[in-house]
C-alpha positions in Angstrom: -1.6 -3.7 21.9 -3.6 -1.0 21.6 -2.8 3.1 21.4 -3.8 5.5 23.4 -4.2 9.1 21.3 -3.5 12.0 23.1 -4.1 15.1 21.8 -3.4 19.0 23.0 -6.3 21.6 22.7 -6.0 25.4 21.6 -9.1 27.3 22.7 -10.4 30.1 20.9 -12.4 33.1 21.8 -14.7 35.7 20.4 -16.3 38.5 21.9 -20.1 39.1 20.7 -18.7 41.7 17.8 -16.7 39.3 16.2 -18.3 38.3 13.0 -19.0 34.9 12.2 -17.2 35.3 9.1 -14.2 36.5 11.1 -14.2 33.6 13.6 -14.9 31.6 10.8 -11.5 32.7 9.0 -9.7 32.5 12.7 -10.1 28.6 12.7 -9.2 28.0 9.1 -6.0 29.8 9.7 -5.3 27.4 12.3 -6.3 23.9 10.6 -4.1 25.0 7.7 -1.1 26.1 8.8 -1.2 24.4 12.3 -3.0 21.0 11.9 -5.5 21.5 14.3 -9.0 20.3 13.6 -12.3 21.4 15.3 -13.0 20.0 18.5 -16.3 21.7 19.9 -18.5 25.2 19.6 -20.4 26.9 21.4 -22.0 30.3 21.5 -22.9 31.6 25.0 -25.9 33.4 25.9 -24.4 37.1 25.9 -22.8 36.1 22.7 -19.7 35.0 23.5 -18.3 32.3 20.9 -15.5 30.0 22.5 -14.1 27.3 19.8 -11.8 24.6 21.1 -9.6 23.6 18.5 -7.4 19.7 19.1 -4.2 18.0 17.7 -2.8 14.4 17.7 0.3 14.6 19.8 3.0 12.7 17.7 5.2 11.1 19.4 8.8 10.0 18.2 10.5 7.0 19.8 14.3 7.3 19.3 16.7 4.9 19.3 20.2 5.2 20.0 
């Protein structure tokens, strides 16, 4: 039987004056100390930079 991973997503977002270096910082913050891993990037045409961030959803079966 196969699993189905299901993740959540965080998503990120700079303004054009945020530095690179900055955002950069903002997403290793979150890998580290939240377990979230780098999902997608993009930089929009007035600047914009909008990072979505994902998780694996762990799921614990009880049993009673």
């Amino acid at each position: 039987m196969r699993v189905m991973t299901e993740y959540e997503y965080r998503v990120l977002t700079f303004d054009r004056h945020t530095t690179k270096t900055a955002a950069r910082q903002a997403v290793r913050e979150h890998a580290e100390y939240g377990r979230w891993e780098l999902s997608r990037s993009v930089i929009y045409e007035g600047g914009v930079r909008r990072i979505w961030l994902r998780r694996r959803i762990m799921r614990v079966e009880r049993t009673a």
